[in-house]
N, C-alpha and C positions, 0 to 999 in steps of 0.2 A: 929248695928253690921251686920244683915240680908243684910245690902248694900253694903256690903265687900265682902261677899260672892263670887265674881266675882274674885278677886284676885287670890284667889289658882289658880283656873283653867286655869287661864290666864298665872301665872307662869310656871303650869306645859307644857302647849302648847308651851311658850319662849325658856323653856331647852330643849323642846323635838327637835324645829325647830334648835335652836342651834345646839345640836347634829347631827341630821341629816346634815346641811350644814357641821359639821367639820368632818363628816363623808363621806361628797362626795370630800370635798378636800384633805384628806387623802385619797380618792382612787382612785382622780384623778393622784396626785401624783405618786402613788404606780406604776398607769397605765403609767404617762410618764416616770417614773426611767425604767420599764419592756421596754418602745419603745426605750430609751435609749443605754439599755442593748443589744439589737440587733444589732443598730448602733455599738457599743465599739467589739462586737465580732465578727461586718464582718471586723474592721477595724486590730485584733487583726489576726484573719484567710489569710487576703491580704499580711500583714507584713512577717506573717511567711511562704506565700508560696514565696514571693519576697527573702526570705533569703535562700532556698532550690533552687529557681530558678540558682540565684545568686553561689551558692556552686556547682553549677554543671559545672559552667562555670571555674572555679578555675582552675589553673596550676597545672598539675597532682604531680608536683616534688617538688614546695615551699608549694601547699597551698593556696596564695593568688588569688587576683582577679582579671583578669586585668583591666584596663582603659573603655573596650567597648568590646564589640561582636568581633571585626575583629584586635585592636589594641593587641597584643600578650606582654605587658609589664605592671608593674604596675608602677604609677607614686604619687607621696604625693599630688599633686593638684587637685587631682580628685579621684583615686581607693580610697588612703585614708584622702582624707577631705569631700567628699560627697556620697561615699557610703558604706565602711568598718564600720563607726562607728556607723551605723543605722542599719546595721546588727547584731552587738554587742548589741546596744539598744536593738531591736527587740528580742533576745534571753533572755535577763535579765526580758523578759516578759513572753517567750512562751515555752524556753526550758534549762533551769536551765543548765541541762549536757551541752549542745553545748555552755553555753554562757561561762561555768566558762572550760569546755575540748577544745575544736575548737578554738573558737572565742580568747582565750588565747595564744593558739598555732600560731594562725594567728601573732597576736601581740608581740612575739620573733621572730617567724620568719623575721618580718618584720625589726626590731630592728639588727637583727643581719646582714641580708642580705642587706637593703638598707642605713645604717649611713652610710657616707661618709664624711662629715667634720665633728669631732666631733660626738655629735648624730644627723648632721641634715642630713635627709633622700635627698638621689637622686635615679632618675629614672632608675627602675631595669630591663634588657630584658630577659623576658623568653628561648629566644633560645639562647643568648650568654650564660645565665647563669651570667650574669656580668653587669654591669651598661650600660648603652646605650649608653654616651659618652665617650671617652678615658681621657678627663679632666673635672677637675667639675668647673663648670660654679658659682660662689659664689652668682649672683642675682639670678638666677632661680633658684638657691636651697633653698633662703631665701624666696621667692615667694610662694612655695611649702610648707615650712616650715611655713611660716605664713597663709598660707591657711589648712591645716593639720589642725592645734592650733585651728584657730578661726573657721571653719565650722563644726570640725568634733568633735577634743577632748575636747574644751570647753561647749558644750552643753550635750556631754555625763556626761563632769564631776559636770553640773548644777544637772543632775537627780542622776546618780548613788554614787556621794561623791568620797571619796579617794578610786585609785584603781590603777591598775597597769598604765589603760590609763593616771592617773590624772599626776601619775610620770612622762611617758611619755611626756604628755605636758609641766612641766616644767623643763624637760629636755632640751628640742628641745626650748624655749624660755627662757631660762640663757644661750643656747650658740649660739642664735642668736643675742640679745646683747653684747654677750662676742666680738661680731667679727664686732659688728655695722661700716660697712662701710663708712658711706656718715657724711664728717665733716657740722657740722652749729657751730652756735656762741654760741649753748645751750649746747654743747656735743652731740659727734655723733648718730644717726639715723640710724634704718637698712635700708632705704631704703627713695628714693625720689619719687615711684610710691603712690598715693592716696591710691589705695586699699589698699596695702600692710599698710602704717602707717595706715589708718583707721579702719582694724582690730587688730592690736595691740595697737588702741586706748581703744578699747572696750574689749583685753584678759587683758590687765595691770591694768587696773581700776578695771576689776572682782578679777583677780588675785592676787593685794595688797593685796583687805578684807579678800581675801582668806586666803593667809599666811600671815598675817600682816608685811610682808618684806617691808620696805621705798625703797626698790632699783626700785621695780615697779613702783611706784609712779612719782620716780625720771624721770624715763623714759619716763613715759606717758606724765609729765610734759614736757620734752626737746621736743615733740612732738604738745603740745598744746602751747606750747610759737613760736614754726616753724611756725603755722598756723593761729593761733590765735594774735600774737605780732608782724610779722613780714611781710613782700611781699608774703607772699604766702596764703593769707586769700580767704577762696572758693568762696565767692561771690563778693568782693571787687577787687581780683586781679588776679583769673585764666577766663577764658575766654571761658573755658568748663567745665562743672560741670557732671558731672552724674547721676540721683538720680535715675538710676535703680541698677541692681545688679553688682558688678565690678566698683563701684566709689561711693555711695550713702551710703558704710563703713562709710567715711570720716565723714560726716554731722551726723550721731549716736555715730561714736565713742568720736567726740569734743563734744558733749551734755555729751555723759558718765563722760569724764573727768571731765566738768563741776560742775556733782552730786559731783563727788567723791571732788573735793577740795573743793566745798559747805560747807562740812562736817570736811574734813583735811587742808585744806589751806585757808580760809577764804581772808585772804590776796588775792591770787590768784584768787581766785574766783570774787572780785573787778575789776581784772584788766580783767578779762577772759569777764564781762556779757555783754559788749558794742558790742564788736565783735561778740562773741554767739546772742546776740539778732537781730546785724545787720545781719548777716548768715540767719536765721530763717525768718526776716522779708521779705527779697530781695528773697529766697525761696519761700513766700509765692505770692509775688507781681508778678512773673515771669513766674514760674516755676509750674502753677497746670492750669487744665482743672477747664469747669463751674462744673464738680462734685466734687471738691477740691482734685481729683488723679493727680500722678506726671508725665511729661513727661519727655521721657527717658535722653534725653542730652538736656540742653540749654546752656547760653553764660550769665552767668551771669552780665559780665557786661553790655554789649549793650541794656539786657533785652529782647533776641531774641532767637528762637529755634532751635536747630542743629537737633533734632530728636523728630518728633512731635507725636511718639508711648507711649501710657500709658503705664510705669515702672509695673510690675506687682508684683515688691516689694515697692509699696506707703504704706506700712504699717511698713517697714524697716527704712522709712526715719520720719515716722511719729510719731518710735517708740522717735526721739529726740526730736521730739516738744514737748510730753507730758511730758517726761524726766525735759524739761526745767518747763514747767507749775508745774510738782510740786515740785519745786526750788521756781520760782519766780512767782507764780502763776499768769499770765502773758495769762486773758485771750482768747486773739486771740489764742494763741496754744491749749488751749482746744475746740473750738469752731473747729478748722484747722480740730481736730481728729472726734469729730461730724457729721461736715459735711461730710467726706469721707464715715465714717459708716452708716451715713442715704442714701446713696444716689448708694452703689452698688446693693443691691435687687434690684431696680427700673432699673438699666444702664446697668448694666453687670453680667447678668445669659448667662453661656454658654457663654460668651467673648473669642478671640481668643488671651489667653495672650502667647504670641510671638510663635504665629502661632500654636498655640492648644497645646502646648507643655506642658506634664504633668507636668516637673518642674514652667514650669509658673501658671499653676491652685497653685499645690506647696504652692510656695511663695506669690501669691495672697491670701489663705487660710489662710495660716497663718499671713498673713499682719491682715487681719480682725478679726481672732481669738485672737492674743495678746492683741489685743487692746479693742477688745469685753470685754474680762477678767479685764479690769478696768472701760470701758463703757456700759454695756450691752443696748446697742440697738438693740430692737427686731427684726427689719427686717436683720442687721446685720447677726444674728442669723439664719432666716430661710434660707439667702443668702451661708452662709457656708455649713448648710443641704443641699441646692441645688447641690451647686460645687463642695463638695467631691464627689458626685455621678457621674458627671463628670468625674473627676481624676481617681478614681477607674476602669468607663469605659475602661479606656488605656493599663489595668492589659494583659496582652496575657496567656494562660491555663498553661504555661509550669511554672510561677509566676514571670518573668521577664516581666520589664514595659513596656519599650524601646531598654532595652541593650546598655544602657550607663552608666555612673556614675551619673547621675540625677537621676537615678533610686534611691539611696537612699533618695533622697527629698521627693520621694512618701513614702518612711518608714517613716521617720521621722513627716510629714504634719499627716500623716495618726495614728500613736498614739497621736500626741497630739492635734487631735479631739478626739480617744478614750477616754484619761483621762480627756476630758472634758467632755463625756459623762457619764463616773465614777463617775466625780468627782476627782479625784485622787486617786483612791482605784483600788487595783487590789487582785487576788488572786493565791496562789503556790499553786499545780501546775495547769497553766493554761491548761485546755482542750477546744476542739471545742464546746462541747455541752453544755457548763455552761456558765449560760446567768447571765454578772451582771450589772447593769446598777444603777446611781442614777439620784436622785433630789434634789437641797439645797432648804431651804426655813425658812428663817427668823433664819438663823443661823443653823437649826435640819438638817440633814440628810437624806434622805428618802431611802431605800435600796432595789433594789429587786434582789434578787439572785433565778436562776432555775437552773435544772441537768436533761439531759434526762435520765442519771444513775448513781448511786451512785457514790458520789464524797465528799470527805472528804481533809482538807486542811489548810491553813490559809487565810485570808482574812487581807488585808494590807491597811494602809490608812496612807494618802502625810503625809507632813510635812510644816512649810514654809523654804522652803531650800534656800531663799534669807538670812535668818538670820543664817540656823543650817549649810549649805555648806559653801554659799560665803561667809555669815558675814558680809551683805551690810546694809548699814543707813536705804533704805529704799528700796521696791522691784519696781525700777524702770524699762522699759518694758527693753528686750535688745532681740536683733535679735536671731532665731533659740533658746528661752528659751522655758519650756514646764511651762508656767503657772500656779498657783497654785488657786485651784478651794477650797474646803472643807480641810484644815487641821487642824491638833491636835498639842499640845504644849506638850511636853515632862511631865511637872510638873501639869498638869489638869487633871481633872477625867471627865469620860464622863459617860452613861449609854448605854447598848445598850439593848433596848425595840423592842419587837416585835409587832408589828401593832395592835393585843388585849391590848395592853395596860402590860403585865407583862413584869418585868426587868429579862432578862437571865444574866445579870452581869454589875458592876463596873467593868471601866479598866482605867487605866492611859495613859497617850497620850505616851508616851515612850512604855506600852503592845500592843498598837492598832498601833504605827509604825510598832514595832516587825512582828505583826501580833495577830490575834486571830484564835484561834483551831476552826472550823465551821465542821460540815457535814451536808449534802446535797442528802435525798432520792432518787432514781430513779421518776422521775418526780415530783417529790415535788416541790413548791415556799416558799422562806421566805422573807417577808415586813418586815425590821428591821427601827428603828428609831434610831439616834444616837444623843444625847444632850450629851453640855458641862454641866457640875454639877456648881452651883456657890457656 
C-alpha cells in the first residue's frame, strides 16, 4: 500500500494545475470580452455622432436629410436607401427617444411628402417644396423604390422585426409589382436593369418566409426563370457582368432564389441547378484575381476584362457561392469563400478600395465579416480589426463621414462589427461610459460589463432572427444582414453565473431577449458567464 502513496499527491497537483489553467482561460477571456468591449463602444459612440452629425444637416421645414452636403433635395435612392435607415438603426441602439420620437417623424414625413405613384416615393426639392420633376418618370421611381427596399428597409427589418419601417417596405414592393412594367413570357417584371431585378431577387425570397404570401415567390420566380431559363443568363449570354456594387445584386440574388425553391419548389430547383452552377463556375474561371477577389466588370462570355479594379464588395458576390455550397454542397464554392478569407490580412491592409473611399472600406468589411460569421478564419479576423480602424479614420469632429449618403454605410459597417463584438447583446439605456463586450467559447458566453458611474438597465441578447423574423430554412449569408453571433431560443433556459462561480439567476431565452434588469456601480466590472441548461 506504502507504494501508492504517491497517488494522492499526484492527484492533488493534477486538480490544482487544472484549475489553474481553467483559471487563466477564463480570464483570458474575461480580458478579451473587456478589449472587446472597447471596440463595440467606440463603434456605438462614432454611429451616434454620425446620426447628430447628420441631423444637423436636415431641412429645417420637413425634417429630412438631404442626398449630400451641397445637393438641397432628398431622393429614395440615396437619402433613404443608404443613409436614413442606419440612422434609425443607430438610434434603436443609442437613444430610445430619438429612435421611437424623430427618427419616426422622419418616416411620415417622408411617406406623406414624397408618395407619388401610389406609395412609391419620388425625389422631393427642398426649395420647390414639391417634387423635382413636373412628371414622374415610372423607371426611376422604381429604381429608387427598389433600392429604398433592398439597401435600406430590408436589413433594418432583418434586426429590428415588424415596425412601421417593415410596413413601409411592403408597401412600396406590392405596388411595385402591382404596376410591373416590362412584359416576358413568365409575367411581367418591374424592370429589365440587373440591379434592379437583383435586388428584388434577394427582398422576395426574404420576404415570402417572411409573410408566407406564394405572390412573392411567384415573382421571384418570373424572375429566375428571365435569367436563369431564358437568353438572358449572366454568364452564358450578357457580355458585361458586374460583380462589384451596382450589378453583382443579380449573381446573389439568383443563388437566393435558388435556396428558397431548394426548400419550396423542388421541382424548380432541378431545372434552376445547371444554370446556377454554370453562373458560379464561369465566375469563378474568369472573373477573380490570384487572391480569389472579384474584379469589377468582366465579359463573361469572351472570358475577358472590362474593368480590371477589385470589386470591394467580393464578399457580396461570394455571399452566393456559399448560399449555393450549402444547397449542394458543391465544394469549389466553399474552397472559392476560403481562399478570399485567407488571403486579405496578407494583400490588402489599408487597400485603396475605390480610391479610399469610406463606403469601399464599408463594403469590403463587411464582405469579410459575413462570411467570417460562418468561416472563422483567424487572420480574416485580425484583417477586419485592422480596416475598421481605417474606416473610422474618415469620421470628420463635426460626426459626418463624408457628407454624402454613403455615410450611412459607415453606420451601418460600424454596428455590425459592434455586435460582433457583443456578440449580439446590447444594453437600454446605452451610455458612452459603459463598456460591454463579449466572448463565445464552446457554446458559454463570457460577459464583461463596466460603468464609470452608476448605471442600471436591461441587458439584451440576439436571437436567430433568420428563423423568429424572416422564417428562412436556413440562415444563408445575404448582403447588408447583421449576423447572428451568440443567441438564445425563446423555449430554453440558460443560467447566468458570475465569474466566482455562483448562479445570480435562471432565465428563459424569451426573459434574456426581453432583457434582464442589471446594475452597474460606479466603476465596478461584472464577468457574467451565460450557459444554455440541458
Amino acid at each position: 500500500m506504502n507504494g501508492r502513496n504517491w497517488i494522492i499527491p499526484l492527484l492533488i497537483i493534477i486538480v490544482f494545475i487544472s484549475f489553474c489553467c481553467t483559471f487563466d482561460v477564463k480570464s483570458n477571456l474575461f480580458q478579451k470580452a473587456g478589449m472587446n468591449g472597447v471596440a463595440a463602444n467606440e463603434s456605438f459612440q462614432r454611429c451616434d455622432d454620425y446620426v447628430h452629425g447628420w441631423l444637423n444637416l436636415a431641412d429645417p421645414e420637413t425634417g429630412l436629410i438631404p442626398r449630400n452636403t451641397k445637393d438641397q433635395f432628398w431622393n429614395a435612392k440615396d437619402s433613404a436607401a443608404d443613409n436614413y435607415p442606419f440612422m434609425v438603426l443607430t438610434t434603436s441602439f443609442t437613444d430610445r427617444a430619438l429612435f421611437e420620437g424623430k427618427m419616426r417623424e422622419m418616416l411620415e414625413t417622408e411617406i406623406r411628402l414624397t408618395s407619388r405613384i401610389n406609395s412609391l416615393p419620388d425625389t422631393y426639392d427642398f426649395s420647390k417644396r414639391d417634387f423635382q420633376t413636373e412628371e414622374p418618370n415610372l423607371g426611376s421611381i422604381i429604381f429608387g423604390s427598389s433600392e429604398y427596399i433592398k439597401d435600406g428597409l430590408l436589413p433594418l427589418t432583418e434586426w429590428i422585426g415588424s415596425s412601421p419601417w417593415s410596413a413601409r417596405m411592403i408597401s412600396i414592393l406590392d405596388d411595385m409589382w402591382s404596376l410591373a412594367p416590362v412584359e416576358t413570357p413568365y409575367g411581367n417584371i418591374v424592370s429589365n436593369n440587373v440591379e434592379v431585378n437583383g435586388e428584388m431577387l434577394q427582398v422576395l425570397s426574404r420576404v415570402y418566409w417572411m409573410t408566407g404570401d406564394s405572390k412573392y415567390l411567384e415573382w421571384a420566380v418570373r424572375l429566375g426563370d428571365y435569367y436563369l431559363l431564358d437568353k438572358f443568363h449572366p454568364t452564358r449570354d450578357l457580355t458585361q457582368l458586374r460583380l462589384r456594387d451596382h450589378g453583382c445584386e443579380i449573381v446573389s440574388g439568383l443563388c437566393e432564389l435558388y435556396a428558397v425553391v431548394n426548400f419550396a419548389m423542388p421541382a424548380r430547383k432541378k431545372e434552376y441547378q445547371e444554370p446556377v452552377h454554370m453562373m458560379l463556375d464561369r465566375i469563378l474561371e474568369v472573373g477573380r484575381n490570384e487572391h480569389g477577389l472579384f474584379y469589377d466588370i468582366i465579359d463573361p462570355v469572351a472570358g475577358t476584362l472590362i474593368r480590371a479594379r477589385i470589386a470591394d464588395t467580393w464578399g457580396y458576390t461570394l455571399n452566393g457561392f456559399y448560399t449555393v455550397y450549402l444547397i449542394d454542397k458543391k465544394e469549389a464554392y466553399l474552397a472559392a469563400t476560403l481562399k478570399a478569407l485567407s488571403t486579405v490580412n496578407d494583400n490588402y491592409r489599408n487597400y485603396k478600395w475605390e480610391g479610399e473611399s469610406s463606403d469601399g472600406y464599408a463594403d469590403s468589411i463587411e464582405s469579410a465579416l459575413n462570411l467570417y460569421n460562418r468561416e472563422p478564419v483567424e487572420s480574416a479576423a485580425r484583417w477586419i480589426d485592422s480596416e475598421i480602424k481605417v474606416m473610422w479614420s474618415k469620421q470628420q469632429e463635426d460626426g459626418v463621414i463624408e457628407g454624402w449618403h454613403g455615410d450611412g454605410n459607415f453606420a451601418r459597417t460600424s454596428i455590425m462589427y459592434a455586435l460582433w463584438k457583443t456578440q449580439g447583446t446590447s444594453i437600454r439605456p446605452w451610455r458612452e461610459d459603459v463598456i460591454l463586450g463579449a466572448v463565445e467559447k464552446d457554446q458559454e458566453l463570457y460577459l464583461y460589463i463596466k460603468a464609470e458611474k452608476d448605471w442600471s438597465g436591461k441587458l439584451i441578447f440576439d436571437q436567430p432572427r433568420h428563423k423568429t423574423i424572416l422564417k428562412l430554412p436556413i440562415d444563408w449569408p445575404r448582403i447588408n444582414q447583421f449576423p447572428e453571433w451568440f443567441t438564445v431560443s425563446a423555449g430554453d433556459r440558460y443560467s447566468v453565473d458570475l465569474n466566482s462561480g455562483e448562479t445570480l439567476n435562471l432565465y428563459t431565452g424569451k426573459q434574456l431577449r426581453e432583457g434582464i434588469e442589471l446594475t452597474i456601480g460606479a466603476g465596478e466590472e461584472k464577468q457574467l458567464v451565460i450557459r444554455k441548461k440541458q
